[in-house]
C-alpha positions in Angstrom: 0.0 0.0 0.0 1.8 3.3 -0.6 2.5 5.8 1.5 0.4 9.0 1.5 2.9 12.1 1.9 1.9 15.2 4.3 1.5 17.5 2.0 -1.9 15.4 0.4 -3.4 15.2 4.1 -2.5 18.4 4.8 -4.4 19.8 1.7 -7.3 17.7 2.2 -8.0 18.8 5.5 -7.7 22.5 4.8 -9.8 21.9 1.8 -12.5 21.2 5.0 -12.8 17.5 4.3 -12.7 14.5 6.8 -13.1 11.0 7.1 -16.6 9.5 7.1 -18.4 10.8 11.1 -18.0 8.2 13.9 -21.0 5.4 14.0 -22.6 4.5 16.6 -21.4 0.7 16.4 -17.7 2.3 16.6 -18.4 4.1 20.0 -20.0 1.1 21.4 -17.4 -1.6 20.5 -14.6 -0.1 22.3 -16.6 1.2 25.3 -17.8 -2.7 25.6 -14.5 -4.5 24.9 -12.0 -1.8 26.5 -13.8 0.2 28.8 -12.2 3.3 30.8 -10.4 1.7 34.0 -9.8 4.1 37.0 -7.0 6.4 35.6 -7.0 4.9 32.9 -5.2 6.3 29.4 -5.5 6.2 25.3 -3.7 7.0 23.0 -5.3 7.9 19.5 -3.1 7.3 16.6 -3.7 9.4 13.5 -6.4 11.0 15.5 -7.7 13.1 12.2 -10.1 15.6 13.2 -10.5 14.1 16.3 -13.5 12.6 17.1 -12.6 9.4 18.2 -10.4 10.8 20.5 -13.4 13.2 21.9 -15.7 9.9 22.5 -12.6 7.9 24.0 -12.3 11.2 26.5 -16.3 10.9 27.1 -15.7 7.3 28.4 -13.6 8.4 30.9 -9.5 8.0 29.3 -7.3 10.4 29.6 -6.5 10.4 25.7 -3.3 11.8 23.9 -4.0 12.3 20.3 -1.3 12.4 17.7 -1.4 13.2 14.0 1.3 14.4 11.9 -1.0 17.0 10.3 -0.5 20.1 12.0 -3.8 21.6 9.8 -6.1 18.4 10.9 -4.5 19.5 14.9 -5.6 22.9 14.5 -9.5 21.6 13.4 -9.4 19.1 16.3 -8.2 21.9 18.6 -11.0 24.3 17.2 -13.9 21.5 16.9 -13.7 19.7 20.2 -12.2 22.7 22.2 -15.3 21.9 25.0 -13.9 18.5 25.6 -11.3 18.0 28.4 -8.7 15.5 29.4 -7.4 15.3 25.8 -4.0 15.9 24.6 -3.3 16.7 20.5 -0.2 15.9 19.7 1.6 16.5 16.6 4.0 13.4 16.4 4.5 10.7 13.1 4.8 7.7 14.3 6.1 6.2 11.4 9.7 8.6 11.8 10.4 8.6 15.8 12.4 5.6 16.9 10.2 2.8 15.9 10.0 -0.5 16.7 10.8 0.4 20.2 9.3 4.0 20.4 11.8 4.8 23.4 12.0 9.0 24.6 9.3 10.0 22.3 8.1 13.8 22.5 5.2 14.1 24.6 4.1 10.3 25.4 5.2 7.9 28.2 8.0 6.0 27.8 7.7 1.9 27.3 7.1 0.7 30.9 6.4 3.7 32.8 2.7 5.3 32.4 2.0 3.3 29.3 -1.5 3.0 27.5 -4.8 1.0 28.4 -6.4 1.4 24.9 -4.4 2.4 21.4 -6.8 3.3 18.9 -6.1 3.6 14.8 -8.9 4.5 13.6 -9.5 4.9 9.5 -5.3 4.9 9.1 -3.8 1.7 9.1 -4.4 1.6 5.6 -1.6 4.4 4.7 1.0 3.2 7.1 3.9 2.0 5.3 4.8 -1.0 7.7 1.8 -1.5 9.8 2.8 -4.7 11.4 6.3 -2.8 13.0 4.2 0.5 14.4 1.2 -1.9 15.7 3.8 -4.3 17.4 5.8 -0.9 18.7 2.5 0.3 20.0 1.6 -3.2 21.5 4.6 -2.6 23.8 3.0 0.6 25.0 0.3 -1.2 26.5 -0.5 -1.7 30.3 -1.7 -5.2 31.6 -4.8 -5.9 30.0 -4.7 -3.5 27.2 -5.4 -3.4 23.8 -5.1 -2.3 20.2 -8.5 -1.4 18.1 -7.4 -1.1 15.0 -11.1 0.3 12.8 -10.7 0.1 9.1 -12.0 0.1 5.8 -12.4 -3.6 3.7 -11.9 -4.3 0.6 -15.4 -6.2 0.0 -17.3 -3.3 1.2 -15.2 -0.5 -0.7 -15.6 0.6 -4.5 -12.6 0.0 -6.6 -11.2 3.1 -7.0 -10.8 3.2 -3.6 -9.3 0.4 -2.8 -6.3 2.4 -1.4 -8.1 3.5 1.8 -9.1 -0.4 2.7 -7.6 -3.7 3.5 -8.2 -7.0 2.4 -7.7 -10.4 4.3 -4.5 -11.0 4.0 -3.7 -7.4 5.4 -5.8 -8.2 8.3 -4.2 -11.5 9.4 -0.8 -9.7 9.0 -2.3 -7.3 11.2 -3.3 -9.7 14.0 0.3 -11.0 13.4 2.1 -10.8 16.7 -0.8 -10.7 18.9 -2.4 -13.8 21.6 -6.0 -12.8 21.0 -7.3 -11.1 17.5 -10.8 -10.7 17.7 -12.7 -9.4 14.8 -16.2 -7.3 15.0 -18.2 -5.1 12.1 -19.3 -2.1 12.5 -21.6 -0.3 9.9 -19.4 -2.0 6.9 -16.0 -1.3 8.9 -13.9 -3.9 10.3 -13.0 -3.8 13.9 -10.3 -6.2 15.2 -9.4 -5.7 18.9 -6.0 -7.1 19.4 -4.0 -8.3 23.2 -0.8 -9.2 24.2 1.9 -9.3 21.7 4.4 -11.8 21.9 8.0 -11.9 20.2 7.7 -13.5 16.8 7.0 -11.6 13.8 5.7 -11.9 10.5 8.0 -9.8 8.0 5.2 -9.6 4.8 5.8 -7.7 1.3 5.2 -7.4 -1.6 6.9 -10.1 -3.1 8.3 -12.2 0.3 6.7 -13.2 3.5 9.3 -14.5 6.5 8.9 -16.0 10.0 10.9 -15.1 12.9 10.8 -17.1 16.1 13.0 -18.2 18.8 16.4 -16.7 17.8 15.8 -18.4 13.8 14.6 -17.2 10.8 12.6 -18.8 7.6 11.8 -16.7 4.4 9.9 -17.0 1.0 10.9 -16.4 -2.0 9.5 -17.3 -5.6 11.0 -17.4 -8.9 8.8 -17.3 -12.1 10.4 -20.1 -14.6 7.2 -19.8 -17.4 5.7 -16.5 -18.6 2.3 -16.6 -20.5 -0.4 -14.4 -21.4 -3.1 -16.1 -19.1 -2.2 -16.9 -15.5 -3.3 -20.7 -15.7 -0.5 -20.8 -18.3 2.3 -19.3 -16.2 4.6 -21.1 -13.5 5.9 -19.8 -10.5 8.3 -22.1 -7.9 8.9 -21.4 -4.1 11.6 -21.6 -1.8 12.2 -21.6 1.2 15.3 -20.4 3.4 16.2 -21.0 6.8 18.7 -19.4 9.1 19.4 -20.5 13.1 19.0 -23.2 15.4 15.6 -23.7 14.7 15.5 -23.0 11.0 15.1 -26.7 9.6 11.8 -26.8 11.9 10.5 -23.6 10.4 11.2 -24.1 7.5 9.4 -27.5 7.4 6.3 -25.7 9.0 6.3 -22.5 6.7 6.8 -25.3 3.6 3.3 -27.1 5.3 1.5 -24.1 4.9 2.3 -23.2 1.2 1.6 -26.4 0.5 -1.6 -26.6 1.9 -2.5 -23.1 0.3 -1.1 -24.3 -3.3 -3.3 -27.4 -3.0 -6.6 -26.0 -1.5 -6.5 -22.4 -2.1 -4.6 -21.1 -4.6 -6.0 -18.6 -6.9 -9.1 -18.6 -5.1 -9.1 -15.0 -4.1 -8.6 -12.9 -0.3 -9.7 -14.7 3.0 -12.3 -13.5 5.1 -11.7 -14.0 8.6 -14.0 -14.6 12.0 -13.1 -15.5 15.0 -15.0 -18.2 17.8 -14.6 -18.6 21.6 -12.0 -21.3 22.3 -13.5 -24.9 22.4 -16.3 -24.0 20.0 -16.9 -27.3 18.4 -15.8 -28.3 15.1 -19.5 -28.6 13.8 -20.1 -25.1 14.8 -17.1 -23.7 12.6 -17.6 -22.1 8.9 -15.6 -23.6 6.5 -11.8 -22.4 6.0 -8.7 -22.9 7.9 -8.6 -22.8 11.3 -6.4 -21.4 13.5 -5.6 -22.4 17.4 -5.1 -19.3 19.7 -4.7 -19.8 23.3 -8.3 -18.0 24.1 -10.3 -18.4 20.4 -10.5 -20.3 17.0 -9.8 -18.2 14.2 -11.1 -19.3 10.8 -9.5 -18.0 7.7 -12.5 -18.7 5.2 -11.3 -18.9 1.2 -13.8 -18.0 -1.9 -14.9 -21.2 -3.0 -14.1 -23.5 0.1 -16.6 -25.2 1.4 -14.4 -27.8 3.8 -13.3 -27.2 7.4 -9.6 -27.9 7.5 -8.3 -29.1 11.4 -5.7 -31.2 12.9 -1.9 -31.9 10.9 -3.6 -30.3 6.9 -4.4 -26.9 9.3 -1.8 -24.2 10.0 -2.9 -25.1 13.8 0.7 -24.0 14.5 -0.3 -20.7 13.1 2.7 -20.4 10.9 0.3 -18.6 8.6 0.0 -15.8 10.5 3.9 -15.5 11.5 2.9 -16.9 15.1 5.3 -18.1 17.6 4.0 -22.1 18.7 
């Protein structure tokens, strides 16, 4: 997805233009699945104009919200200047000492204050490498916390727009390097509420996708060997490389998966995605691949699949996602 420079956002908010107005569904889902602890603090990233930020003060955090629009800051100021306990912050989060975010301008450093809730609402979409800032923001988190990242989807957005939404492969990347991903829609958005991230990483491209766990590394690459006009008539091989004391391991795993997507899925289009409490019953699962996570079962659901796949053929050791087992 490419990278939106300041100068765009900044003349498309003094042209007096926003994002679409918060929904109801969007104030309700974090109220219900993150609510306001005593003292407790958000942090609103790409704030905008600022009225997630407002409704995030309303239910009780103490919210700092950073854009690196100065011209969107000055609306927010102006528009919500009733609202108290709000802090706007002109800060990219993109440029300040990620993946760590230590001694940034302004905002607590990892381990001291920290944040209950981190919000990214209608902006995930531009970030450049969303996985890095939403696993550098997942260490700003307090016991308990979470990430609500709200966002546009591809099946619900026309096509010459497809820059401002994600599809479902963006979205597991997303929930890459989190426990618990839990997905929710909200008037056509999606909403995925994400806890504790852990230390393995998915590294996802354009053209290469790598896991990263326990000191090792494992990494794809492809090589087309036959051109054609059609797809169906071109050919495309894989590899995989390993690096560390665990490499052979991962790289067996990672191999598992592409297989299982070359012979199930392949060409059948984007995921979609849902998740189920843990020890919901097989029977009571949509079809697709499902996923084990210590506190749900999350079910990546291809175009055309109409089997449930579990046990050694599923990527139960969710290698597809870049987890750590």
């Amino acid at each position: 997805m490419r990278q939106v420079r300041k100068e765009a956002w900044q003349e498309h908010y003094d042209g007096g233009r926003g994002f679409g107005p918060l929904g109801d569904a969007e104030r309700a889902l974090p109220a219900e699945h993150v609510p306001a602890p005593e003292g407790g603090r958000a942090l609103d990233a790409g704030c905008g104009t600022g009225e997630l930020a407002a409704a995030l003060a309303g239910m009780g955090y103490q919210v700092d919200a950073v854009d690196f629009t100065e011209g969107v800051l000055v609306r927010a100021r102006s528009e919500h200047a009733a609202v108290s306990g709000v802090r706007w912050l002109l800060l990219d989060l993109e440029q300040c000492g990620l993946p760590g975010l230590p001694g940034l301008p302004g905002l607590p450093d990892e381990g001291e204050a920290g944040y209950d809730l981190v919000t990214l609402r209608l902006s995930v979409a531009f970030l450049t490498n969303r996985s890095s800032v939403l696993r550098a923001l997942g260490t700003r988190l307090r016991e308990g916390g979470a990430i609500v990242v709200i966002t546009p989807v591809v099946e619900h957005t026309p096509p010459e727009r497809r820059h401002i939404a994600l599809d479902g492969n963006e979205l597991c990347s997303i929930a890459d390097g989190f426990e618990e991903a839990l997905r929710f829609e909200a008037d056509g958005l999606a909403v995925l509420v994400l806890r504790g991230a852990d230390g393995s990483e998915l590294v996802a491209q354009r053209d290469a996708a790598a896991v990263v766990a326990d000191g090792s590394l494992a990494y794809l690459t492809r090589i087309k060997v036959r051109d054609a006009p059609e797809p169906a008539g071109s050919r495309t091989e894989f590899y995989i490389h390993a690096y560390g004391p665990a490499g052979p391991e991962l790289a067996r795993r990672f191999a598992l998966c592409v297989r299982t997507w070359d012979r199930n899925v392949r060409a059948s289009g984007y995921p979609s995605m849902s998740v189920h409490p843990a020890g919901t019953p097989d029977a009571h699962l949509p079809p697709g691949d499902v996923l084990e996570k210590p506190a749900s079962r999350l079910v990546l659901g291809w175009p055309g699949r109409r089997v449930r796949v579990t046990g050694p053929d599923a990527p139960s050791e969710n290698v597809a996602v870049g987890r750590r087992t």
